[in-house]
C-alpha positions in Angstrom: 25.1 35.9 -9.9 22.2 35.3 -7.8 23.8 37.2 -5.1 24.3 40.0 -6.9 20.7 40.5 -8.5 19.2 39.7 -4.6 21.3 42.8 -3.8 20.2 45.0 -6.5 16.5 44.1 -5.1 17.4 44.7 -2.1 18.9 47.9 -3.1 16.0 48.8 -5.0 13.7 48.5 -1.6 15.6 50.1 0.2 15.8 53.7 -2.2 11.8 53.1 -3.0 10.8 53.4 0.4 12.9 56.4 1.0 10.3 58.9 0.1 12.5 61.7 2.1 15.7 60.4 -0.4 13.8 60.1 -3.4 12.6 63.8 -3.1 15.9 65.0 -2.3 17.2 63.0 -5.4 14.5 64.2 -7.8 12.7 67.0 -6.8 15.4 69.4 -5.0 17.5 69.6 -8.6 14.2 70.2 -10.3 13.4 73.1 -8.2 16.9 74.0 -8.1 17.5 74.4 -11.9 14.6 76.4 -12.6 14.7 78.9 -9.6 18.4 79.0 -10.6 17.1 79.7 -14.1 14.9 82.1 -13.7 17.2 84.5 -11.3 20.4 84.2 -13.8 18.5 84.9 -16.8 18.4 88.4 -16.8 22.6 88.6 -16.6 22.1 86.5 -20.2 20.2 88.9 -22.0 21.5 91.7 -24.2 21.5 95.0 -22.1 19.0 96.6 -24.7 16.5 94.2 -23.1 16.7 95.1 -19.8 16.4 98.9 -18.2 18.2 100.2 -16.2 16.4 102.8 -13.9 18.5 106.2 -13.0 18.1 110.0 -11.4 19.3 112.6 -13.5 20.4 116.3 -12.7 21.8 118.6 -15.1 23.0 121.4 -13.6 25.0 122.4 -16.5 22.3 123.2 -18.7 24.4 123.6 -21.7 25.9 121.2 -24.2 27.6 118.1 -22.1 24.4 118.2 -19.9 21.9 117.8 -22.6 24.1 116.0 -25.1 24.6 113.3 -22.0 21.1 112.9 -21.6 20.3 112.6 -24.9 22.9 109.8 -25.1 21.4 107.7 -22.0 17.6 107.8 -23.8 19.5 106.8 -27.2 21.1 104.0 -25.5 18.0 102.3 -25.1 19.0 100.3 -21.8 18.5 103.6 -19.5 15.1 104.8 -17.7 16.2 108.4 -17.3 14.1 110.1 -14.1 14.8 113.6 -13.3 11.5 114.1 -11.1 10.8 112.2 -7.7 7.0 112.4 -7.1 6.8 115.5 -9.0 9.6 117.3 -7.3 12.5 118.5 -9.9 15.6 117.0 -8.4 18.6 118.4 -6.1 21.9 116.7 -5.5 20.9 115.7 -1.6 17.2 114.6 -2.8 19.7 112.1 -5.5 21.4 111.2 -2.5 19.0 110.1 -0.4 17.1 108.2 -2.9 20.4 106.3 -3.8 21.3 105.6 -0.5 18.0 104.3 0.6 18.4 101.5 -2.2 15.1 103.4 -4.1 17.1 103.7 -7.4 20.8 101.9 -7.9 22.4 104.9 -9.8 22.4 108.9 -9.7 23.9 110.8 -12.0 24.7 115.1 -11.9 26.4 117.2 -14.5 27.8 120.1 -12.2 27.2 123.9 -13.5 30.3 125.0 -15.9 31.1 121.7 -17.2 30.3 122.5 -20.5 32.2 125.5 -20.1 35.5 123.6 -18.7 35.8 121.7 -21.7 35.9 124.6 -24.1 38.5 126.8 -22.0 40.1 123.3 -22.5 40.0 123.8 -26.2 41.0 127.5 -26.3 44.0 126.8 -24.1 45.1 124.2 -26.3 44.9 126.5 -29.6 46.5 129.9 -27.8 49.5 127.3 -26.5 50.2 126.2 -30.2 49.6 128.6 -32.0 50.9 131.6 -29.9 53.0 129.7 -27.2 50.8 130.8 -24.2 51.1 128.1 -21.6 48.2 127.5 -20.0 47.9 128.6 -16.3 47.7 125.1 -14.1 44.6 124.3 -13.4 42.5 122.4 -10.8 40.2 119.9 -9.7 36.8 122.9 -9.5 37.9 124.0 -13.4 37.6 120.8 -14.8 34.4 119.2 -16.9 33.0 116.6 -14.2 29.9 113.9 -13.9 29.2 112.8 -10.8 27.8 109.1 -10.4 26.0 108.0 -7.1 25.9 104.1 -6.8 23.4 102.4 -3.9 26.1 100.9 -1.4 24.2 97.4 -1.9 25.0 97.3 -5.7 27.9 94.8 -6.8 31.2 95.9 -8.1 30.7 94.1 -11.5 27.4 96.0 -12.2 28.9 98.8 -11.2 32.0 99.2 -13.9 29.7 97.8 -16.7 27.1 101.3 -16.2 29.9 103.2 -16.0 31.5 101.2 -19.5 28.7 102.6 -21.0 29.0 105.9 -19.7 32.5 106.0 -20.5 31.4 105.1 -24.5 29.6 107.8 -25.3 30.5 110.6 -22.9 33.6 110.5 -24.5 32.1 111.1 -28.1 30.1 114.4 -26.4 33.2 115.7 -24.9 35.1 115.3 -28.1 32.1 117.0 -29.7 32.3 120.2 -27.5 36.2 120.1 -28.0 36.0 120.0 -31.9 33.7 123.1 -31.7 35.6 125.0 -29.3 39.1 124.4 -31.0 37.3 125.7 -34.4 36.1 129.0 -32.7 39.1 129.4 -31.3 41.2 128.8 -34.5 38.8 130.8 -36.4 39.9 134.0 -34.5 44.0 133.4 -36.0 43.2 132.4 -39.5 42.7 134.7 -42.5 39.9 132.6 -43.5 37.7 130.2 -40.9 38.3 126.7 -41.5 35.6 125.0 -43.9 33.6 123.6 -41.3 34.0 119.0 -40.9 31.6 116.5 -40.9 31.6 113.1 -39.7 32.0 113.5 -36.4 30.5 111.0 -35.3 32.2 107.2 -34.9 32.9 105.2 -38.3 33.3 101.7 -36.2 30.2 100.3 -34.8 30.0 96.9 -33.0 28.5 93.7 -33.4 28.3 91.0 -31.2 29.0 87.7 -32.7 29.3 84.7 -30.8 32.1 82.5 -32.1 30.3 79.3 -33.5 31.4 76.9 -36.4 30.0 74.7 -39.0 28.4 72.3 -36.6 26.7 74.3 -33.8 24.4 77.5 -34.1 23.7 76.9 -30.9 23.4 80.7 -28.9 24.7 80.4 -24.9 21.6 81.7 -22.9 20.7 81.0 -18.7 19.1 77.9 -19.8 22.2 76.1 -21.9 24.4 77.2 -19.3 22.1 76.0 -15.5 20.2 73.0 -16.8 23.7 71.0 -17.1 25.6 73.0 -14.0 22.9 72.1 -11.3 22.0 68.6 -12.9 25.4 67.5 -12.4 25.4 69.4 -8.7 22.5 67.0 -8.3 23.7 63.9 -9.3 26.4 64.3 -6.8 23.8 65.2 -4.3 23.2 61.3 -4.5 26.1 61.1 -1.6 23.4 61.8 1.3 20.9 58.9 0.7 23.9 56.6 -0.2 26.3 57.4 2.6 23.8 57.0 5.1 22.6 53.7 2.8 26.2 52.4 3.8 26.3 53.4 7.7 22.8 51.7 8.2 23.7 48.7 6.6 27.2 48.4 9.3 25.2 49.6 11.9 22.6 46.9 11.8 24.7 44.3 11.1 23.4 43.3 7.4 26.3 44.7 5.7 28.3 41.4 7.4 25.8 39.2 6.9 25.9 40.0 3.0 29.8 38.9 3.4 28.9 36.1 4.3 26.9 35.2 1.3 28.9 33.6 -1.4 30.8 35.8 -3.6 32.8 39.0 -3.3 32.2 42.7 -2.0 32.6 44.0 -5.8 29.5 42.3 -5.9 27.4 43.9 -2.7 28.9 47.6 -4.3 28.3 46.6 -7.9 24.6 46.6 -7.0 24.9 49.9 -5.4 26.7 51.4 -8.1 24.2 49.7 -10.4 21.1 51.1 -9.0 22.8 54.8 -8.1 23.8 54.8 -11.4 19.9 54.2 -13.0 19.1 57.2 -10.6 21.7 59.2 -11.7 20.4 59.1 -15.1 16.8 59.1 -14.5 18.1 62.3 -12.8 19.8 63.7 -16.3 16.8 62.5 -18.1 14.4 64.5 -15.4 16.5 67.7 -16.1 16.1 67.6 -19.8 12.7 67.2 -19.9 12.3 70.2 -17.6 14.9 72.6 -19.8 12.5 71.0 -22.9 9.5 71.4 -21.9 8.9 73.3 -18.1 11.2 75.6 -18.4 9.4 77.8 -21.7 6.1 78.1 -19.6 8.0 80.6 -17.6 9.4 82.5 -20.6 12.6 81.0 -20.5 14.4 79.8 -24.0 13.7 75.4 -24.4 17.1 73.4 -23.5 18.8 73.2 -27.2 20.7 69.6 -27.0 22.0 69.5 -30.4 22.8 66.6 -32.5 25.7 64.8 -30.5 23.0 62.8 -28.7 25.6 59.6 -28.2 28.3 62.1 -26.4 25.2 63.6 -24.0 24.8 60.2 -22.5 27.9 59.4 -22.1 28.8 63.0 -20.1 26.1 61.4 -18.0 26.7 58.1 -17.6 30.5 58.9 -16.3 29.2 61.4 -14.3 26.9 59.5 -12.2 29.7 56.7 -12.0 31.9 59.5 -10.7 29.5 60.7 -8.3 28.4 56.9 -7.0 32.1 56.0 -6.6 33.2 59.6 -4.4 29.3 58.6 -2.4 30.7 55.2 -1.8 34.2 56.3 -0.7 32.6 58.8 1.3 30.5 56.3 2.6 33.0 54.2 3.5 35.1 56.1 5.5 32.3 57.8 7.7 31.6 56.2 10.9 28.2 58.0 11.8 25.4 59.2 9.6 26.3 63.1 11.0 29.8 62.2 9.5 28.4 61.3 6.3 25.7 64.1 5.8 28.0 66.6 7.1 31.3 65.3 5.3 29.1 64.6 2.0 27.2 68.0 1.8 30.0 70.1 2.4 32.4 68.2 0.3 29.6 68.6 -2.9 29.7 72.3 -2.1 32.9 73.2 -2.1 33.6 71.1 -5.3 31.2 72.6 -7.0 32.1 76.1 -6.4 35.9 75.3 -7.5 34.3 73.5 -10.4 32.6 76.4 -11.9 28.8 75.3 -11.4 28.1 78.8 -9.2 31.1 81.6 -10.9 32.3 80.8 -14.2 36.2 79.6 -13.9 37.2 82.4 -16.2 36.5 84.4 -13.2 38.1 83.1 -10.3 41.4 84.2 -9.1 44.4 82.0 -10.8 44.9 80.2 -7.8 41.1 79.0 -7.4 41.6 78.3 -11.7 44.4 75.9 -11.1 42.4 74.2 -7.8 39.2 73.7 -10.0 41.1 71.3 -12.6 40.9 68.4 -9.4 36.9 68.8 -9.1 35.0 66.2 -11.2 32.1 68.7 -11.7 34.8 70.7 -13.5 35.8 67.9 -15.8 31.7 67.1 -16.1 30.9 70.8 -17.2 33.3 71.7 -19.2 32.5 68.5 -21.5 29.1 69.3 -21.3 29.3 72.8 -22.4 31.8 71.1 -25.2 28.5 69.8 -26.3 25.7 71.8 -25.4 27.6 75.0 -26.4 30.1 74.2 -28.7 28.5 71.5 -30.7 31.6 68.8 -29.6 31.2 65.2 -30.3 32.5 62.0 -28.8 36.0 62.8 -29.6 35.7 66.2 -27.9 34.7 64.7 -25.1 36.5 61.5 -24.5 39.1 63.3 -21.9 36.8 64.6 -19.7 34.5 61.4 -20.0 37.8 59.5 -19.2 38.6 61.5 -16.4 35.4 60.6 -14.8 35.5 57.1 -15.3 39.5 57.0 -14.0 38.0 58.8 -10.8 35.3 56.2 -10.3 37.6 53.6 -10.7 40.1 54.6 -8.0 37.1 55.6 -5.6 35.7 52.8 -5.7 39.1 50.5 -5.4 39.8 52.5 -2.6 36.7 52.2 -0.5 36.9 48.1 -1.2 40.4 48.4 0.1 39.7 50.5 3.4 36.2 48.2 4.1 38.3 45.4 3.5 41.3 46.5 6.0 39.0 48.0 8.6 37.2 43.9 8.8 40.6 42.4 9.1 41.9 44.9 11.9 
């Protein structure tokens, strides 16, 4: 026993005096999780609280060009501009603005647009009531809005303006269609049809997220990157630990401590001891900042909900997942280049499978499937089970399991390769 306490002293030195370690450990995940923060927030507010800046040319001047207008003002999440330092606009001036990245989106309603859709109208009505078939028509006689995107802009942002677009464009052109069909049908009847109302949409929309008796709890950037980048950074704890391990074989201590009565679960017990008091001074560090840093720059306070027993035990396996993979790492590695680099890269590419950068809903299936063998997945997805859905212990006893299962066979295998690699 006395071994094993001289070793968590010893381990206890060592990480203290680390100042370059200890600011990896502690200050890199702060910074991390609020610049993180503060860029994704924007993508978690309702689109009514953020504008989105356009050009506007309405060449049409009729009906579909002013009724489209209307409709982008009325949304409430457009900035229409149709002036470029006091210049009215032309289609090549809308291109060159767009393609020089000074606005994201253009937008021009050709001349005869409006007029497209109601010889639309008329056709229809002459072809049932009278059986004229309409003469084929082409690609210049057709109702058209024309949307210039800056080549930087991302496909996803792309389709959700156009989404909107698509909503209520399609209300206007029904509009025009309505009126024209009645004109026409006016001309055939004995009597002109009594005129409709309501033409406007009886369905509106509501978003609602799905919650149940035990969580109110609304997802926003900070519920969502306070628990994705703490758990990235308590597996960050591979690089001080790794290179903990090399040093110790490389200056011979880590065979002098085998020589001290007792066994090696001992010497890594100590390790896994200490890690482990960082890893969750590390959890503790993050909450704290989503509590009480993260609201001086604007940003909603870190909700954690009454399931305060199932929080620290999403942490506690955590950090015993990530000290067992360090010391496996560790283990194997021969040179501190093979550790750092090894380590690092290994972190990354688990964490991107494991949803802490894209969501997993988004990936391709075969990147779904991959990200159900990365611990951060199992570590997010029962943190979220808390944080977001208001889950309990029972909730999430699998994915704590899981955790403690993989820091059990880590750290049985990295015993049983030290142990070979002394005999060979």
């Amino acid at each position: 026993m006395k071994r094993f306490w001289a070793t968590i002293k010893k381990e206890f030195l060592v990480l203290v005096r680390d100042w370059a370690g200890l600011g990896l450990i502690f200050l890199m995940p702060a910074v991390l999780v609020l610049v993180m923060t503060l860029i994704q927030d924007a993508s978690f507010r309702k689109l009514d609280e953020t504008k989105i800046t356009l050009l506007y040319l309405d060449e049409d001047l009729d009906s579909l060009g002013s009724h489209v207008k209307t409709g982008l003002l009325e949304a409430d999440y457009f900035e229409v501009v149709t002036e470029v330092d006091g210049k009215i606009l032309t289609e090549k001036e809308i291109l060159s603005q767009v393609a020089a990245g000074n606005y994201q989106i253009g937008i021009r309603i050709p001349s005869g647009s409006t007029d497209a859709i109601r010889l639309r109208g008329q056709q229809m009505v002459q072809q049932t009531i009278l059986g004229i078939e309409a003469p084929p028509s082409d690609s210049s006689g057709q109702a058209r809005i024309l949307i210039y995107y800056d080549p930087a802009m991302k496909n996803s942002f792309r389709l959700t303006v156009r989404n909107a677009l698509e909503n209520f464009t399609s209300k206007i052109e029904a509009g025009i269609m309505f009126k024209a069909l009645s004109d026409e049908m006016a001309q055939y009847l004995p009597e002109p049809p009594a005129p409709m109302t309501g033409a406007g949409s009886s369905i509106s929309y509501e978003e609602i997220y799905a919650t149940d008796t035990h969580t109110e709890i609304i997802p926003n950037s900070v519920q969502h990157n306070v628990p994705a980048w703490t758990i990235f950074a308590m597996f960050f704890i591979i690089i001080p630990l790794t290179g903990n391990l090399i040093k110790e074989r490389e200056s011979g201590l880590a065979m002098r401590l085998m020589t001290m009565p007792g066994n090696q679960f001992q010497s890594l017990g100590a390790k896994v001891f200490i890690y482990t008091i960082v890893g969750m001074s590390q959890f503790a560090l993050m909450l704290i900042l989503g509590k009480e840093l993260l609201p001086l720059f604007n940003l909603p306070p870190l909700i954690l909900g009454p399931e305060k027993t199932a929080l620290i035990l999403m942490a506690l396996t955590t950090t015993l997942a990530a000290t067992g993979y360090s010391v496996l790492v560790g283990t194997i590695a021969r040179t501190h280049d093979q550790a750092a680099v090894f380590g690092m890269v290994s972190v990354i590419i688990l964490a991107a499978i494991g949803g802490i950068w894209v969501p997993v809903f988004m990936m391709p299936n075969l990147m779904q499937a991959a990200s159900q063998v990365s611990p951060l997945n199992w570590s997010l997805d029962g943190f979220y089970q808390i944080l977001l859905r208001g889950g309990g212990i029972r909730e999430v006893a699998e994915n704590a399991g899981a955790l403690f299962l993989f820091f059990a066979v880590t750290l049985t295998l990295a015993v049983a390769i030290s142990t070979k690699s002394r005999r060979a």
